[in-house]
C-alpha positions as CSV (number, residue, x, y, z in Angstrom):
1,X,7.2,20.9,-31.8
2,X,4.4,19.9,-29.1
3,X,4.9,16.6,-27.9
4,X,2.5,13.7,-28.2
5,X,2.8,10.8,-25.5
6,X,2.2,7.8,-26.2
7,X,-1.3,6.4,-25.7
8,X,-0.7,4.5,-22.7
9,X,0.4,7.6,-20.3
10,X,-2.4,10.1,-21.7
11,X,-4.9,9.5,-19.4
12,X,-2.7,9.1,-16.5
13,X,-2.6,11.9,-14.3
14,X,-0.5,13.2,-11.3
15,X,-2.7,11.6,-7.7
16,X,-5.1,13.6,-6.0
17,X,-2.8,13.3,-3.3
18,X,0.3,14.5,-5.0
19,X,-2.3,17.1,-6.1
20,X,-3.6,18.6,-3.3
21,X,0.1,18.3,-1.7
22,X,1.6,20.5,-4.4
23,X,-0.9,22.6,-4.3
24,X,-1.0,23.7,-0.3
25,X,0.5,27.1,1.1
26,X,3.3,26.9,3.3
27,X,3.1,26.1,6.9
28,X,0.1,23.6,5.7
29,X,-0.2,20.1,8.3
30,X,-0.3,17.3,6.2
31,X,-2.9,14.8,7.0
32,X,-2.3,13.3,3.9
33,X,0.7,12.0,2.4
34,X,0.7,8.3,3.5
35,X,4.6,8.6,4.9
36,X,5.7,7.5,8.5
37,X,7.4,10.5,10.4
38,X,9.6,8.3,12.1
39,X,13.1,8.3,11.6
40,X,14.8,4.9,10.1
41,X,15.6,3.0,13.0
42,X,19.2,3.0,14.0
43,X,20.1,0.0,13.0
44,X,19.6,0.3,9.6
45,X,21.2,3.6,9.3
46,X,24.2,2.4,11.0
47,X,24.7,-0.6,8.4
48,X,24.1,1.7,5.3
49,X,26.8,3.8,6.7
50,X,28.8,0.7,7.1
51,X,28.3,-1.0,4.0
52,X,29.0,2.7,2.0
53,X,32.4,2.6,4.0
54,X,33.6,-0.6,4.4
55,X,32.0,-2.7,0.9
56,X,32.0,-2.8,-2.7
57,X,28.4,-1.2,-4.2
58,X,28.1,-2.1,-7.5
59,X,24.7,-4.0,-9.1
60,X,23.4,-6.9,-7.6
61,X,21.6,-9.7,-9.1
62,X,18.8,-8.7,-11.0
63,X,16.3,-10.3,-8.0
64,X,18.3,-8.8,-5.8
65,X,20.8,-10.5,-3.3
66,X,20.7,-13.6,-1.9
67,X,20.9,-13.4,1.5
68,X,18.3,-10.1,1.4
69,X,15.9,-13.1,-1.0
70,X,16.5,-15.7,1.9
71,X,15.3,-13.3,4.8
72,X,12.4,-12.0,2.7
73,X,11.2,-15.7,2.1
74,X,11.5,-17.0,5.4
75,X,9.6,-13.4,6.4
76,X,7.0,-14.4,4.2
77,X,6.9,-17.7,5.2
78,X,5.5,-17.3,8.6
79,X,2.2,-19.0,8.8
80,X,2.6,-20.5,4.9
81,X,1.9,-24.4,5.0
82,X,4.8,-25.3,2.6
83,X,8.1,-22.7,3.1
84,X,9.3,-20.1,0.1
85,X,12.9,-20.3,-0.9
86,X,14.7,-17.4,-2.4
87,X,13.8,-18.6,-5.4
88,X,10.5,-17.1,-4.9
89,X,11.2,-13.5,-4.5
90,X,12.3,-10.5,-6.5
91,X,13.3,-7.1,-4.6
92,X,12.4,-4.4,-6.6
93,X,12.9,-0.3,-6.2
94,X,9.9,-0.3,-3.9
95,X,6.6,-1.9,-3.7
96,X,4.7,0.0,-6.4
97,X,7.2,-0.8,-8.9
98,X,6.7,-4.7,-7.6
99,X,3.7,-3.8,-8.8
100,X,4.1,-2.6,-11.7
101,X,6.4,-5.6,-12.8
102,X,3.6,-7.8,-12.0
103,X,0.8,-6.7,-13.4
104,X,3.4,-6.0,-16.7
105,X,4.4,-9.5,-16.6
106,X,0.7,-11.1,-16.4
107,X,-1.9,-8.4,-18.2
108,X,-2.4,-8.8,-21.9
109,X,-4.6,-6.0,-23.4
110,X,-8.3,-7.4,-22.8
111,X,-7.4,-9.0,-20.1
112,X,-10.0,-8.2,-16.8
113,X,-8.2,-7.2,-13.4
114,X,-10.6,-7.2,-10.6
115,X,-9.4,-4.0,-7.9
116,X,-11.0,-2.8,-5.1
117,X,-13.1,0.2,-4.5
118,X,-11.4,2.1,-2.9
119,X,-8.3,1.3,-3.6
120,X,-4.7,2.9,-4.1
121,X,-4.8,4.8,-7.8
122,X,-2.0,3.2,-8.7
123,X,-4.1,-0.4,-8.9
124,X,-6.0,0.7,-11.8
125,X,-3.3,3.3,-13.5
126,X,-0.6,0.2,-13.7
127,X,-3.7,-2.2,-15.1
128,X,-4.5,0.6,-17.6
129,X,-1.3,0.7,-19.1
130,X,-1.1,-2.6,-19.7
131,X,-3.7,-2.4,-21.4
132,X,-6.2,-4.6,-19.0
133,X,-9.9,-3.7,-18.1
134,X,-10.3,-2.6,-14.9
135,X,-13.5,-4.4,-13.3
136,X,-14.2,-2.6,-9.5
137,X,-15.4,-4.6,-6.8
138,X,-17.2,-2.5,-4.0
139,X,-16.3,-2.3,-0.3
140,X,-19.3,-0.5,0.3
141,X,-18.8,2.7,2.5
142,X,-22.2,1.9,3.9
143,X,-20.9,-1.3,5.9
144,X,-17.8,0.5,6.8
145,X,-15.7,-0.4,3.7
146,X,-15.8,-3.9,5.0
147,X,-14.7,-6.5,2.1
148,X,-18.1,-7.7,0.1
149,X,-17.9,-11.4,-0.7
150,X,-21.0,-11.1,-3.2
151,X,-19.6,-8.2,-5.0
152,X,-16.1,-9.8,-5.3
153,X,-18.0,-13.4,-6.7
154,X,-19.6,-11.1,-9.5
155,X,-16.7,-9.4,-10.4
156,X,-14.8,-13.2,-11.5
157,X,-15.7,-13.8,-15.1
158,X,-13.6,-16.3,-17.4
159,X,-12.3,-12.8,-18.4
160,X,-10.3,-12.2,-15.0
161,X,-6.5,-12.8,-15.4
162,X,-5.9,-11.1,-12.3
163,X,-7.2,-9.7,-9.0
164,X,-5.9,-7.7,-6.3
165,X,-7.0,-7.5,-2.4
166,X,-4.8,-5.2,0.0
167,X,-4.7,-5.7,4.1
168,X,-4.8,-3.6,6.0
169,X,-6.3,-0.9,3.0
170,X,-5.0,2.0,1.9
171,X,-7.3,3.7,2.2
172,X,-9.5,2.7,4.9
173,X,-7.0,0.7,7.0
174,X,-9.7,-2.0,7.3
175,X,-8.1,-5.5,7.5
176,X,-9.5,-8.6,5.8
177,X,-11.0,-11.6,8.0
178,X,-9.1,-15.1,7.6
179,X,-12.7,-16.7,6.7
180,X,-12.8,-13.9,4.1
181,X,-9.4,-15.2,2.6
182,X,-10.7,-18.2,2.9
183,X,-13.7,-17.5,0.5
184,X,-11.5,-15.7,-2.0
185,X,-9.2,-18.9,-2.3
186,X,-13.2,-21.2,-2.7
187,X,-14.4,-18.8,-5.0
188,X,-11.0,-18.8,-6.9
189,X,-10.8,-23.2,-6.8
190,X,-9.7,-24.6,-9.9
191,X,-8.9,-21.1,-11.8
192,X,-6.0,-19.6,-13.4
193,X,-6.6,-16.4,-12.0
194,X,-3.7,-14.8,-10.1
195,X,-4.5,-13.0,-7.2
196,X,-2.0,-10.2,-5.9
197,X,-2.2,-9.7,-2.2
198,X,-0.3,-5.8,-1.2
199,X,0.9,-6.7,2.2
200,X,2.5,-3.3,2.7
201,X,0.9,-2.5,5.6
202,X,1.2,-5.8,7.1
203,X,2.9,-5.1,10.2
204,X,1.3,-2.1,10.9
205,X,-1.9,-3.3,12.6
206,X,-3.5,-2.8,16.1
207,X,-5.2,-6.5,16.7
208,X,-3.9,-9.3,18.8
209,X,-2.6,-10.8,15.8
210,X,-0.2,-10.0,12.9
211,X,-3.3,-10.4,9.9
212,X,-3.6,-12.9,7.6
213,X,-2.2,-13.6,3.9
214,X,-3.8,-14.8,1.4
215,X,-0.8,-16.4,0.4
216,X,-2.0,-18.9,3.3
217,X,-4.9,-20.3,2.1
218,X,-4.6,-19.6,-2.2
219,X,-1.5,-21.2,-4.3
220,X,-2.1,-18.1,-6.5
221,X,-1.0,-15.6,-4.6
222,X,1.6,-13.0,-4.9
223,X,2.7,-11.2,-1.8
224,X,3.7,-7.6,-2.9
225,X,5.4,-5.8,0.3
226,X,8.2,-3.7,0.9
227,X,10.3,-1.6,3.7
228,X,8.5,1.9,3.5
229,X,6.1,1.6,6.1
230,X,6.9,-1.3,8.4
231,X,10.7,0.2,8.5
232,X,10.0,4.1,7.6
233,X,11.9,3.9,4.8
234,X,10.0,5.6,1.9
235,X,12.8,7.1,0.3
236,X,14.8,4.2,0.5
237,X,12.8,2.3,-2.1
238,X,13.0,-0.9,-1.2
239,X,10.0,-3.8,-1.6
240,X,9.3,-7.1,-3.2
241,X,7.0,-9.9,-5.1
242,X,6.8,-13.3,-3.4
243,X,5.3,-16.0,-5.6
244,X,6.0,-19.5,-7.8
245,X,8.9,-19.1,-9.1
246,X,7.5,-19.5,-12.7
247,X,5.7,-16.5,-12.1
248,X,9.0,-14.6,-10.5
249,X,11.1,-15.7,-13.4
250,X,9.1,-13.5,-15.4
251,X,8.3,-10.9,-12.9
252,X,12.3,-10.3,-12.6
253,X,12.5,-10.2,-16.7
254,X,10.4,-7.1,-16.3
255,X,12.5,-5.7,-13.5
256,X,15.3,-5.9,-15.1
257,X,14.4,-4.2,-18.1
258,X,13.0,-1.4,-15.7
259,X,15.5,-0.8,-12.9
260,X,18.4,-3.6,-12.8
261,X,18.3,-4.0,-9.6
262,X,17.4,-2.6,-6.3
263,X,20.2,0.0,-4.8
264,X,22.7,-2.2,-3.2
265,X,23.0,0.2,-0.2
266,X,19.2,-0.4,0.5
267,X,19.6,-3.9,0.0
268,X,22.3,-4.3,2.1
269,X,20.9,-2.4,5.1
270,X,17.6,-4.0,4.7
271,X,19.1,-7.4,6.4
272,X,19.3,-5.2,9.8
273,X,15.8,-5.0,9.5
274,X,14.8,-9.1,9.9
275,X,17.5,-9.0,13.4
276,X,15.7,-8.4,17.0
277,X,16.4,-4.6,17.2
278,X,15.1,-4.4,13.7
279,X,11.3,-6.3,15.0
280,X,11.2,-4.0,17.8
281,X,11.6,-1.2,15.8
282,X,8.6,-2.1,13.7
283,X,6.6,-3.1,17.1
284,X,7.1,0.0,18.9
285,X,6.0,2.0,15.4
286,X,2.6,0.2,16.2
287,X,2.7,1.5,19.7
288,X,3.1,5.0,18.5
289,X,0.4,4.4,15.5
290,X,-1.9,2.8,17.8
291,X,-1.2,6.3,20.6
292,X,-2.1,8.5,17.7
293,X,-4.8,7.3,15.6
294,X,-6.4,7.4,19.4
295,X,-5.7,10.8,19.4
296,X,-7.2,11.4,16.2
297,X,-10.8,9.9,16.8
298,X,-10.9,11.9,19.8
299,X,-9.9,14.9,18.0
300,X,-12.8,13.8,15.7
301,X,-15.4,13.2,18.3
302,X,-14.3,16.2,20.1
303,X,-14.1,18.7,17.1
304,X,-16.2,18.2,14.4
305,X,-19.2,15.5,15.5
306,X,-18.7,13.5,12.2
307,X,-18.9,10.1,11.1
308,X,-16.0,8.2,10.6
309,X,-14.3,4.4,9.9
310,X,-10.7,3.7,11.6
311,X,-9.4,0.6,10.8
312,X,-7.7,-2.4,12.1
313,X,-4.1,-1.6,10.7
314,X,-2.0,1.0,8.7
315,X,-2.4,4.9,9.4
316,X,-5.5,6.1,7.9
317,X,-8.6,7.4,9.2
318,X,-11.9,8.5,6.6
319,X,-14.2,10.8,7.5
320,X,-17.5,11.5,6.3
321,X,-17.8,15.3,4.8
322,X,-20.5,14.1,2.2
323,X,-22.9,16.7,4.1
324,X,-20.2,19.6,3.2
325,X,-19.8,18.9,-0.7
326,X,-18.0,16.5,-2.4
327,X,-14.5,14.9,-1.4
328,X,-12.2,17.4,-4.2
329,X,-14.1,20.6,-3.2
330,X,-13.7,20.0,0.8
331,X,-10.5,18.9,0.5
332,X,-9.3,22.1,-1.9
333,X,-11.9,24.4,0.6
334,X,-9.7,23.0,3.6
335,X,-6.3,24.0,1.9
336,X,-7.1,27.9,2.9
337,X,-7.0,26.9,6.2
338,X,-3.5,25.0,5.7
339,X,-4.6,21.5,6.2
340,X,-4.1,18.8,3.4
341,X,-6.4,15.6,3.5
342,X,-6.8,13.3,0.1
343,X,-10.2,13.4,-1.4
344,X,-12.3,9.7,-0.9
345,X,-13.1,9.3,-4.4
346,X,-9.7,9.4,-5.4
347,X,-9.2,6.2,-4.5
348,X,-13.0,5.0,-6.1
349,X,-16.7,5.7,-6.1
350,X,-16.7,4.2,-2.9
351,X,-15.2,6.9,-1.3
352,X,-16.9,9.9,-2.6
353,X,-18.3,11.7,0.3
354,X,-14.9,11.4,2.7
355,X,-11.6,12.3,3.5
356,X,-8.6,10.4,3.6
357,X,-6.8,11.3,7.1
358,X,-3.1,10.2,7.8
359,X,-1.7,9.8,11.4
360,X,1.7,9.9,10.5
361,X,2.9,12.5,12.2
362,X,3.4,13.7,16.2
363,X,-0.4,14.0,18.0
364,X,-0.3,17.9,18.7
365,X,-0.4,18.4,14.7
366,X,-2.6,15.8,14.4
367,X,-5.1,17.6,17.0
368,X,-4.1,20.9,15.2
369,X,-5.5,19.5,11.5
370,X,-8.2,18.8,13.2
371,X,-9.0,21.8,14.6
372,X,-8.3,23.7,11.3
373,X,-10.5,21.3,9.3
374,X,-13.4,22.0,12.0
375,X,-12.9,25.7,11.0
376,X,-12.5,25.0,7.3
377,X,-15.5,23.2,7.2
């Protein structure tokens, strides 16, 4: 019997960057995969291990527990004019499934979600299966993927139930301007448009300041963040939605008819991560991010002469290939020479012509990608 899926999942396909992972000899450097290196700091390895010896594991409440709500609200909090409550928060099995849950709870089919270009696939595949129409709003790679207040204006019809803005980006790292958030709420005055603002890469950023949220200057926000990269804990699966709590009621309806709850170990060891040891573990991550993405531009420079944008935040470099072929064929070309990099247009039109480029991991492989991508090339 050959099996039909249902409608919804046809069209979805494995990511380019699963793709070209999959797909690379052995022995390959990954410049791809958008997963810290580091090892989980200490101190929330040494309460997992606690908790699994000392405590009970069973579920937790479907939001997740209380004290792990509290910390994540007063987290988000920082900056807010009025403070969230734990009311405000579900913790979910990782950000992308907070995502999920949200758009789930607030997409009807015919419904418009405004994403931007480029953007993490997953925006648009989760918006597609709820049956939404994705409208794109360009951060044109000609002015360095900066965010485009005109093309985000055009993008709002009385169509848009949703729209989604993510700082620093994955994939360009770029970070968004306050006076940019600032338009977004003006533009947004007086809507019911909800506007989901992926702070995943939050903490990760290499200006004087922590960046702004939205959730600072629009009512309508809903923080989506998690543990993976601020923590290095990808395979923990631990994130979160932070919004009204009319919206969160229904936003932890969904999660619990997806997950439960959130694995009670992570949850449990995630406290360790709002104490002192657990800040500085997140502060000197950005050292170490900050020492490497230096080492990558100059790998750049030094290596292959090409244009580039690097970012204010997160761990992503993209580099212009466009006069070698499109994104898909470089980065399959660049396999042979046992390098993996994520093709630009995977993540939008925007990006067609570049490379998605990780430093994640130590700087000699990082200097080594690069030389194998100047002989690939």
């Amino acid at each position: 019997m050959t099996f039909n899926p249902a409608d919804r999942i046809k069209k979805v396909q494995k990511s380019a960057t699963r793709r070209l992972y999959d797909a690379a000899p052995q022995g390959s450097i990954n410049l791809g995969l958008g997963e810290p290196d580091f090892l989980t700091p200490t101190v929330i390895r040494n309460e997992a291990t606690r908790v699994i010896r000392e405590e009970r594991l069973g579920y937790t409440p479907n939001a997740g527990l209380l004290a792990l709500r509290e910390k994540i609200a007063d987290y988000t909090s920082v900056g807010l004019k009025q403070a969230t409550g734990a009311d405000f928060v579900c913790v979910t099995n990782g950000a992308e499934e907070a995502l999920f849950a949200v758009m789930m709870a607030i997409l009807n089919p015919g419904d418009e979600a405004v994403l931007p270009n480029p953007g993490f696939s997953a925006y648009a595949t989760i918006a597609e299966i709820a049956g939404a129409k994705v409208v794109p709003f360009a951060m044109p790679a000609a002015n360095g993927f900066q965010f485009d207040r005109d093309n985000f204006a055009k993008a709002i019809t009385d169509k848009t139930k949703l729209a989604l803005i993510v700082s620093p980006s994955n994939p360009t790292s770029r970070v968004m301007a306050r006076d940019d958030l600032q338009f977004i709420a003006d533009c947004l005055h007086g809507s019911k448009v909800y506007v989901i603002a992926d702070e995943i890469y939050r903490d990760l950023y290499f200006t004087e300041e922590r960046p702004a949220s939205l959730a600072e200057f629009y009512d309508q926000t809903i923080v989506v963040s998690g543990m993976s990269k601020m923590m290095s804990m990808t395979g923990w699966r631990l994130g979160w939605a932070v919004a009204a709590p009319e919206v969160i009621q229904s936003v932890t309806v969904m999660h619990q008819y997806i997950s439960a709850c959130a694995s009670s170990v992570s949850q449990k060891a995630a406290l360790a991560a709002f104490t002192d040891a657990g800040r500085e573990a997140t502060r000197r991550m950005r050292e170490i991010l900050r020492e490497r993405r230096d080492v990558m531009t100059q790998a750049i420079e030094r290596e292959l002469g090409l244009p580039y944008v690097s970012g204010e935040g997160g761990f992503y470099i993209m580099l212009d290939v466009s006069r070698y072929g499109e994104s898909e064929e470089v980065a399959m070309r660049l396999l042979e020479e046992r390098v993996i990099t994520v093709p630009g247009d995977a993540f939008g039109a925007q990006g067609r012509g570049y490379l998605r480029l990780s430093f994640c991991i130590e700087a000699a492989l990082i200097e080594a990608g690069i030389r194998r991508i100047a002989k690939g090339l």
